[in-house]
C-alpha positions as CSV (number, residue, x, y, z in Angstrom):
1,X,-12.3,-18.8,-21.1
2,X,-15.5,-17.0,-19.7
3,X,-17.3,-18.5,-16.8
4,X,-20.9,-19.4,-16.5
5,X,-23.4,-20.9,-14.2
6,X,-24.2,-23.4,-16.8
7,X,-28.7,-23.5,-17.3
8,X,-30.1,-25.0,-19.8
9,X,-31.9,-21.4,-21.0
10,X,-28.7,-19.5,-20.7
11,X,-26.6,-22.6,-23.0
12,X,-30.3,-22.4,-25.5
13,X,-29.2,-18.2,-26.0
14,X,-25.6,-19.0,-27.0
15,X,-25.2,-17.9,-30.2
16,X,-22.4,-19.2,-32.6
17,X,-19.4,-17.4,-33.9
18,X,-17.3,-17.8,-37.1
19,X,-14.7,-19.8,-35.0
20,X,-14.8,-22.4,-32.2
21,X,-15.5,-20.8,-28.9
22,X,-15.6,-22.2,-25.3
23,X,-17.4,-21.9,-21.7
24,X,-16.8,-23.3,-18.5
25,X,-19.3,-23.6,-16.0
26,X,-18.5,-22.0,-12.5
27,X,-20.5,-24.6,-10.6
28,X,-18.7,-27.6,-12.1
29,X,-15.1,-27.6,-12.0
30,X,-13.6,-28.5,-15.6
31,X,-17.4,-28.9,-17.2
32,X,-17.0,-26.7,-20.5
33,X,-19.5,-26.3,-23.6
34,X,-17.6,-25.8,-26.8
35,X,-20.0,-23.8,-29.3
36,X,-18.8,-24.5,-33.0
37,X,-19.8,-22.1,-36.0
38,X,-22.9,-24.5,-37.2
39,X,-24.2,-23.9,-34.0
40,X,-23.6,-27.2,-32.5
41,X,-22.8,-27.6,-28.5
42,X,-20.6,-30.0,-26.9
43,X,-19.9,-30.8,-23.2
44,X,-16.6,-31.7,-22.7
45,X,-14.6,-32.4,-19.4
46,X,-11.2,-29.9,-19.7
47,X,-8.3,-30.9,-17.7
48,X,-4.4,-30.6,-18.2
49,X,-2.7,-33.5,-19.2
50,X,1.1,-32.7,-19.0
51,X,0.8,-28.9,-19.3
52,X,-1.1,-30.0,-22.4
53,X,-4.8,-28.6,-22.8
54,X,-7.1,-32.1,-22.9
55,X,-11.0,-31.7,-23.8
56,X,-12.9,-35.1,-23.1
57,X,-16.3,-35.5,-24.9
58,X,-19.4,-36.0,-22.8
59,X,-22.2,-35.4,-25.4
60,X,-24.1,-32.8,-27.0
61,X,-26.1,-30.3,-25.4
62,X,-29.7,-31.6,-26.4
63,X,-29.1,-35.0,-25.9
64,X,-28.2,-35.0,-22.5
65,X,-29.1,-31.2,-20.3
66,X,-26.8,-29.4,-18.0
67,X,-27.4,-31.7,-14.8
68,X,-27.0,-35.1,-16.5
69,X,-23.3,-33.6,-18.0
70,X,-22.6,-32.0,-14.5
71,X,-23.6,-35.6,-13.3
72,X,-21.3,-37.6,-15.9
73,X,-18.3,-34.8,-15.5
74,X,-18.0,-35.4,-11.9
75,X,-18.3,-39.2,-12.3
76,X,-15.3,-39.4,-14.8
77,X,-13.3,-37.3,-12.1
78,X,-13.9,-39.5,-9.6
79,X,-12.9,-42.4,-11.7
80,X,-10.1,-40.3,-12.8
81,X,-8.5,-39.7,-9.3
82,X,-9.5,-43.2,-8.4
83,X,-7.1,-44.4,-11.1
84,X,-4.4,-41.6,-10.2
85,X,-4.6,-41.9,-6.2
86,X,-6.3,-45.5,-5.7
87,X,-8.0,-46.3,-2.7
88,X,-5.7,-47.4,-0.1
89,X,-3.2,-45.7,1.5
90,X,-1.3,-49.2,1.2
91,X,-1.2,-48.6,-2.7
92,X,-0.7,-44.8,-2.1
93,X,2.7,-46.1,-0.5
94,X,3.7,-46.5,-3.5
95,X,3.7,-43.2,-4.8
96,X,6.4,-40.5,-5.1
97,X,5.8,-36.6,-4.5
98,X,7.1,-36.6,-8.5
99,X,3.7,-38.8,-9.1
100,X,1.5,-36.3,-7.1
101,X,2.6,-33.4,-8.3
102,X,2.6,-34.3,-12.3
103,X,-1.5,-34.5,-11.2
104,X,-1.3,-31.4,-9.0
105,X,0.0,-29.4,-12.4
106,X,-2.9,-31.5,-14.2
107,X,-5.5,-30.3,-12.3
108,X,-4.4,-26.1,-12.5
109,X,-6.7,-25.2,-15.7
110,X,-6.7,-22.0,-14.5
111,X,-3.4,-21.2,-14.2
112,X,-1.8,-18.8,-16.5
113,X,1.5,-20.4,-18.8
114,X,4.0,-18.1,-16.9
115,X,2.6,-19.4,-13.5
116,X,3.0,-23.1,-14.9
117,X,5.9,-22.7,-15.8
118,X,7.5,-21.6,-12.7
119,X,6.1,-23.9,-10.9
120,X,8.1,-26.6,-13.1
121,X,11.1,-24.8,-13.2
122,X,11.3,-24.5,-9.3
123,X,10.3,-28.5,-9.3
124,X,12.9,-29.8,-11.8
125,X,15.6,-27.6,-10.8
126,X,15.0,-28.0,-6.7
127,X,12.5,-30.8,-6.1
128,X,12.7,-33.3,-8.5
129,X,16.1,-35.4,-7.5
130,X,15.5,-34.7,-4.0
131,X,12.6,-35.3,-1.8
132,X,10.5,-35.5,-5.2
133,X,11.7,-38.9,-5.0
134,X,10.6,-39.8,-2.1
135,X,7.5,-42.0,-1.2
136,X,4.7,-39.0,-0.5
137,X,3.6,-41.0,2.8
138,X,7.4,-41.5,3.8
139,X,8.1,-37.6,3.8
140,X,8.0,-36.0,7.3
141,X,8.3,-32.8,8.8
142,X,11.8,-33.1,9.4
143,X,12.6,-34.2,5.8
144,X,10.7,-30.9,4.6
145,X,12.8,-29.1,6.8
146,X,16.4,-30.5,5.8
147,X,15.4,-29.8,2.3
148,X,14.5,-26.0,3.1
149,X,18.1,-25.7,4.9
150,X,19.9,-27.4,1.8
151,X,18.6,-24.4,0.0
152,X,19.7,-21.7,2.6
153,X,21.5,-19.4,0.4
154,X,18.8,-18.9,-1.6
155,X,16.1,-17.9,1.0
156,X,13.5,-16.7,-1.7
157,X,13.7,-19.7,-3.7
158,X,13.8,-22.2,-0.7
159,X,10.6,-20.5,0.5
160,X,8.8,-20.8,-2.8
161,X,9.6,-24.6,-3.0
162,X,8.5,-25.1,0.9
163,X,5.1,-23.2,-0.6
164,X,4.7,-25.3,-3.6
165,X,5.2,-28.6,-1.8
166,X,2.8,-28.0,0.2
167,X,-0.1,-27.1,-2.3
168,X,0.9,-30.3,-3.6
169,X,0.1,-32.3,-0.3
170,X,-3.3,-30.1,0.5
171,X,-4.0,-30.9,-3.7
172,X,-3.5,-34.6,-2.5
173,X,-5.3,-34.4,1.1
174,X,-8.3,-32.6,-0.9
175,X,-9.1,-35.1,-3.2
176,X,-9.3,-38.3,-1.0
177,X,-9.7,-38.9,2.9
178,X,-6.5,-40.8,3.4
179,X,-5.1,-41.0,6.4
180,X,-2.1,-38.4,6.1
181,X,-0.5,-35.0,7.4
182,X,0.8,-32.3,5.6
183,X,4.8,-32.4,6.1
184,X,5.1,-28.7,5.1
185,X,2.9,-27.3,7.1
186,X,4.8,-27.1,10.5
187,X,7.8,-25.5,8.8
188,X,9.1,-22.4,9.0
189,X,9.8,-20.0,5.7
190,X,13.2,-18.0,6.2
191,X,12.6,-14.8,6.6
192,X,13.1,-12.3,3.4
193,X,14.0,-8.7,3.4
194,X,11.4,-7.0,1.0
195,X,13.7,-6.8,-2.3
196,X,13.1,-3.0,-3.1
197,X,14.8,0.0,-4.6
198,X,13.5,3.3,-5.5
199,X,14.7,5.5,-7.9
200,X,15.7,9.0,-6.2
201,X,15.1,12.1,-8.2
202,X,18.4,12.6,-9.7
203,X,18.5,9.3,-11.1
204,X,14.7,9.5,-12.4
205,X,16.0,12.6,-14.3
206,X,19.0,11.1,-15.8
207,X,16.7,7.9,-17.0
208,X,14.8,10.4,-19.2
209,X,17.3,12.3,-20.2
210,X,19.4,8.9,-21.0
211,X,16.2,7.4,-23.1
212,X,15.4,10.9,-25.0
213,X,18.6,10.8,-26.6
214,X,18.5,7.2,-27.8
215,X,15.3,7.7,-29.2
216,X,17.1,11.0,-31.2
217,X,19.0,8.7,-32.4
218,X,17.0,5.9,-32.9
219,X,12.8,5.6,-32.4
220,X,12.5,2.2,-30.7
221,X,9.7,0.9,-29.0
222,X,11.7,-1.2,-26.1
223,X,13.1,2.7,-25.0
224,X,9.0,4.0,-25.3
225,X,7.9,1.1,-23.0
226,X,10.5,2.0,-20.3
227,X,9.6,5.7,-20.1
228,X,5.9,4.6,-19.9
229,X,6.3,2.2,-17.0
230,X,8.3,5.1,-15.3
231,X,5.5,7.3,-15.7
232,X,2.6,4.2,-15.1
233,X,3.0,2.0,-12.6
234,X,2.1,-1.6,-13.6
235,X,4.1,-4.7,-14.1
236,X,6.3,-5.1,-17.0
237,X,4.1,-7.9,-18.8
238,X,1.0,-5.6,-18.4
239,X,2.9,-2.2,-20.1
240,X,4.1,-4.9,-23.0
241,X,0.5,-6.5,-23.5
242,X,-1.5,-3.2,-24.4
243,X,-3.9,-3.3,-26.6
244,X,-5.2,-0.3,-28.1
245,X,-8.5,-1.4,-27.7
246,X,-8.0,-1.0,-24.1
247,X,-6.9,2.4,-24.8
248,X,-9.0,5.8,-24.2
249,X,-6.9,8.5,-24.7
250,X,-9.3,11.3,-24.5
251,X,-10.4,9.7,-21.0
252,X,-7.0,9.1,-19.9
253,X,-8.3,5.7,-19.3
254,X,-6.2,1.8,-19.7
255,X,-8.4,-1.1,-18.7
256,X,-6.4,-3.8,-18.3
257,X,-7.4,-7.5,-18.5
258,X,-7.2,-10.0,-15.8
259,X,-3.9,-9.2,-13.9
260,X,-2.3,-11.0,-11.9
261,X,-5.4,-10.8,-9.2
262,X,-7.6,-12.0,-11.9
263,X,-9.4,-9.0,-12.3
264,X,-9.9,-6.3,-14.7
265,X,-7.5,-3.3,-13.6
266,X,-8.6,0.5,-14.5
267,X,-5.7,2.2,-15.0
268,X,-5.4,6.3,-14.5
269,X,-3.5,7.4,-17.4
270,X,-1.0,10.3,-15.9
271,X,-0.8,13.2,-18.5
272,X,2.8,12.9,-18.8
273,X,1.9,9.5,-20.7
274,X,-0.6,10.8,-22.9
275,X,1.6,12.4,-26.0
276,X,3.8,9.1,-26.1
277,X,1.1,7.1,-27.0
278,X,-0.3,9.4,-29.3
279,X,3.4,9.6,-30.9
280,X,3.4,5.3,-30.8
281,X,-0.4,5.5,-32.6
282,X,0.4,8.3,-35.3
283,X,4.1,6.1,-35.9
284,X,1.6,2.8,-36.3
285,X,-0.9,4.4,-38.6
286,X,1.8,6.1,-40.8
287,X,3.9,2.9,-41.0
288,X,0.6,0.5,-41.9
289,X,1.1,-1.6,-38.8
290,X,-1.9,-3.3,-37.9
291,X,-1.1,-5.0,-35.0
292,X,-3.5,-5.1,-31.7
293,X,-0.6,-4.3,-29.6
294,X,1.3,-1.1,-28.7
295,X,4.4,-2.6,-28.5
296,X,3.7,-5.6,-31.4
297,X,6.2,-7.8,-33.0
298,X,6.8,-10.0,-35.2
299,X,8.9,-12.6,-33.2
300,X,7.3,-15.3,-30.7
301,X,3.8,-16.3,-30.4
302,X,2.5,-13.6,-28.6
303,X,2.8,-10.8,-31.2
304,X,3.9,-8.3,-28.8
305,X,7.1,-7.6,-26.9
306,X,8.1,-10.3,-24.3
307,X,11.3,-9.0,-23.2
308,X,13.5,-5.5,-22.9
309,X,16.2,-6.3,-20.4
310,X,18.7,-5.7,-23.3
311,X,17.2,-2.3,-23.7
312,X,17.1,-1.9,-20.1
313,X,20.5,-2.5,-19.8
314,X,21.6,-0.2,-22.1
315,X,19.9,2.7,-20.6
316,X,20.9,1.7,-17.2
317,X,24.5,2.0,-18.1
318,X,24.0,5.2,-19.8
319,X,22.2,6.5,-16.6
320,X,24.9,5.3,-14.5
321,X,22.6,3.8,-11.8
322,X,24.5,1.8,-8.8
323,X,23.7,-1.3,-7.6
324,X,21.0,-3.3,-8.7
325,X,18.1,-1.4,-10.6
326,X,15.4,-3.5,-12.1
327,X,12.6,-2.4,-14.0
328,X,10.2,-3.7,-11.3
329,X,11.3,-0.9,-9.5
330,X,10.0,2.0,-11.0
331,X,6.5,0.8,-9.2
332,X,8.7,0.5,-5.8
333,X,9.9,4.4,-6.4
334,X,6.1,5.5,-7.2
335,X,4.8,4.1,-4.5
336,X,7.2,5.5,-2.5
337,X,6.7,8.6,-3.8
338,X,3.4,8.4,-3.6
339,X,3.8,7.1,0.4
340,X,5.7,10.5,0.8
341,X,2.6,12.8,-0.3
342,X,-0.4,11.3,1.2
343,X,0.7,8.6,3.9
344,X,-2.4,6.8,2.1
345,X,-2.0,3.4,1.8
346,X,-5.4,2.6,0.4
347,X,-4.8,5.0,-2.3
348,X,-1.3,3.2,-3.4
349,X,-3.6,0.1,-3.2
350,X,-5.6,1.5,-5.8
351,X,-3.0,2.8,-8.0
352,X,-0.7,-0.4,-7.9
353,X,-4.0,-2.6,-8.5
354,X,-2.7,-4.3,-5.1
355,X,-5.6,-7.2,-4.1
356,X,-4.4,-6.7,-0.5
357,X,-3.9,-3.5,2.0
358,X,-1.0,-5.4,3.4
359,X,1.1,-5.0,0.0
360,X,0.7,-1.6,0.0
361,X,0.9,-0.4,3.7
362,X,4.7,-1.2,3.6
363,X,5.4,1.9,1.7
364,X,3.7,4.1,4.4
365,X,6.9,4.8,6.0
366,X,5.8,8.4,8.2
367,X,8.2,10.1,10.3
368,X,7.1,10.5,13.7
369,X,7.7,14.7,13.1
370,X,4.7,14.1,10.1
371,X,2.6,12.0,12.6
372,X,2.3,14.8,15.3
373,X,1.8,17.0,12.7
374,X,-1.6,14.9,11.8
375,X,-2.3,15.1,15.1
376,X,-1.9,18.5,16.2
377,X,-4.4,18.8,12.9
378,X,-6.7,16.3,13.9
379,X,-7.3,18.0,17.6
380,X,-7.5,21.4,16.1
381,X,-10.7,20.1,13.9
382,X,-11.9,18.1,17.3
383,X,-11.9,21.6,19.3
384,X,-12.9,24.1,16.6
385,X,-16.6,24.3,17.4
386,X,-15.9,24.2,21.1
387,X,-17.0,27.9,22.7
388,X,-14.3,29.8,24.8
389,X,-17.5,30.4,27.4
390,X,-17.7,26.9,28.0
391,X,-13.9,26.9,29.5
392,X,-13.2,27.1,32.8
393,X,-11.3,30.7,31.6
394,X,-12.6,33.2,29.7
395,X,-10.1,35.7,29.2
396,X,-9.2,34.1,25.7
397,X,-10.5,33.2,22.6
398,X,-8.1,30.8,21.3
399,X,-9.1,27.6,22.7
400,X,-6.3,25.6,22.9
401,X,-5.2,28.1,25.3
402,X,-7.9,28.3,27.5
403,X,-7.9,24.3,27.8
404,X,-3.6,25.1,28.9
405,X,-4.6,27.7,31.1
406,X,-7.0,25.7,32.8
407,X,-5.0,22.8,33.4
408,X,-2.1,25.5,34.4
409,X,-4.6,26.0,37.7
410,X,-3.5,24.4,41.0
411,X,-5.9,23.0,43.5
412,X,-3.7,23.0,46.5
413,X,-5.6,20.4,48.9
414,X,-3.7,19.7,52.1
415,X,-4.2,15.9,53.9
416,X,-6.6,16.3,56.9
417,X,-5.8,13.8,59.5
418,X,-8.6,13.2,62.6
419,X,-11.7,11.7,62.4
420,X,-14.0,10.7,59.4
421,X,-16.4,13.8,60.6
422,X,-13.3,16.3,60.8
423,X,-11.8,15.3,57.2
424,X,-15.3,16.1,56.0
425,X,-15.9,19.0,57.2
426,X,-12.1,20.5,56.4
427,X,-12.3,19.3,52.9
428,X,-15.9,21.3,52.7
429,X,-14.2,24.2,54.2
430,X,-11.3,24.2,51.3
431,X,-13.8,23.0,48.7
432,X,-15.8,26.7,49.6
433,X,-12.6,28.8,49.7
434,X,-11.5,27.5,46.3
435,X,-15.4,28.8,45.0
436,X,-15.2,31.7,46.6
437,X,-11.6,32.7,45.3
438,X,-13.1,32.0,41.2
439,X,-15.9,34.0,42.2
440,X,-13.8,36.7,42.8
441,X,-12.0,36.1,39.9
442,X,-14.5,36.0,37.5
């Protein structure tokens, strides 16, 4: 759904469209205008009601304006959380962290399916018969933190539960003013050692080779969609959602739509990539296939491919790769690689569509023998324009030389002792023989 900061000229200029079609206003949380093909416009209130999309009817657009549905949206919320939270915390006793969260999941419109989804699967399988079932303004810190050590042997998923427990309290503490902490907060995550492998070049080589002679043998698209995230690096579920409308190929261009940042990611197409999708177009056009989607099927919902670990598997075996190799890897090896040439992180930023500098600086692994290398660089552009006659010696042109030989000079100053009127007058003395012997010199 597209956002909008709803006015009552902007909702006038909506046109309709042969189908149904939705906005949500970016001022109001949850306040949407459907638009239906005979060009009526309805405000509705759009909330999740058990995973389940939910659009409540506030009126038409004409018989009430954009403030008065604003006004009557965030009246029925109140009501809404009213009747969810009550107003006591002596009634909120009542409640267990199972009751918040099924209206913490409610209230995530925007989250994607996949997102949802996880978040449920960690919940049922971790939280639910455990301190789920406990009374929300019963749980304490220590509780939190018993739960994250009963799920010490999985440090990444114990970490992710901790997380989610806590947007659940903050989702709670948010909405009314009780009188509560955040259990979650004070605990500590267990620490996780960055879960990355790349590829070396030997073993990129006998991927290629590995998926070139499947493809002889066979043209399938799983096989074309691992040789493309090897040569582009974005996630899985990005390479498996192309559309060719997305597409340039005479730019070398991919835009895709709202990753995981929630932003439109422009994508460099390498040149290595560029025949393979011409090859996956001309096979399209020639076999009448008018899917969308590069890699379209006909199974699931989606209409494209959803999954090629069976694929994956097979050409991980034939490439005899050790330990464990996922797909989510090939990004890890080009960013590494990548890390190797420049030492840039904000251009691995830009390539991996990163929303943080802090995800990509890990790569940036220099050796100290590169670093000094950047520096002996860097000094020779800071000294470059510097004149050899404005060195102490002049018997070179090569500055850094002059600035050694200078500092190779010794000013050989002995400790006077006597009075305050002898010291001065020896340290003048030695002061004028050292002028005297440059002079000479020079």
């Amino acid at each position: 759904m597209s956002k909008i900061n709803f006015t009552d000229t902007k909702l006038r200029n909506l046109q309709p469209k042969d189908k149904r079609y939705s906005v949500m206003d970016a001022k109001e949380d949850g306040l949407e205008l459907l638009v239906y093909p005979k060009g009526t416009k309805t405000f509705c209130l759009y909330k999740r009601i058990k995973g389940m999309p939910n659009h409540k009817k506030l009126g038409n657009f004409g018989d009430i304006n954009v403030a008065q549905a604003r006004e009557i949206a965030n009246k029925i919320k109140t009501q809404m959380y009213d009747n969810i939270y009550l107003n006591h915390n002596e009634k909120l006793a009542k409640l267990t962290l199972n009751d918040i969260f099924e209206n913490f999941m409610n209230s995530k419109i925007e989250l994607g399916e996949k997102t949802i989804n996880e978040y449920r699967r960690l919940w049922d399988k971790n939280i639910k018969n455990d301190i789920g079932m406990q009374k929300v303004l019963e749980i304490t810190i220590d509780d939190v933190e018993n739960f994250r050590n009963n799920l010490a042997n999985t440090k990444y998923q114990a970490n992710r539960c901790v997380g989610l427990i806590r947007s659940v309290y903050n989702y709670l503490i948010k909405r009314k003013t009780f009188n509560i902490i955040n259990p979650a907060v004070g605990v500590e995550k267990f620490k996780e050692e960055p879960c990355m492998r790349a590829l070396q070049e030997d073993e990129i080589g006998n991927i290629i080779v590995v998926i070139n002679r499947l493809l002889n043998k066979k043209q399938c698209l799983p096989y074309y969609a691992i040789l493309l995230l090897l040569l582009i690096p974005v996630r899985k579920s990005a390479m498996l959602s192309m559309r060719w409308q997305d597409v340039n190929l005479r730019k070398k261009i991919w835009i895709i739509p709202r990753t995981k940042n929630k932003k439109n990611l422009e994508v460099n197409l390498p040149d290595a990539a560029i025949p393979l999708l011409k090859k996956l177009k001309e096979y399209a056009e020639s076999e009448n296939i008018n899917s969308e989607y590069v890699f379209y099927s006909n199974k699931g919902k989606t209409g494209h491919l959803v999954d090629i670990k069976k694929s994956w598997r097979l050409v991980k075996n034939e490439a005899e790769l050790s330990g464990r190799v996922r797909i989510h890897d090939f990004r890890h090896t080009f960013a590494t690689f990548m890390a190797r040439l420049t030492g840039n992180a904000y251009k691995i930023k830009t390539a991996l569509g990163h929303n943080s500098l802090k995800s990509s600086e890990i790569y940036v692994n220099i050796e100290m023998g590169q670093v000094n290398d950047v520096i002996n660089t860097t000094i020779d552009e800071m000294l470059k324009s510097i004149k050899s006659k404005q060195l102490i010696t002049k018997n070179t042109n090569d500055v850094k030389s002059s600035i050694l030989r200078a500092t190779k000079k010794k000013i050989n100053i002995e400790i006077a002792t006597g009075s305050p009127q002898e010291n001065k007058e020896y340290i003048e003395k030695l002061w004028n023989e050292k002028k005297k012997k440059e002079t000479d010199e020079n």
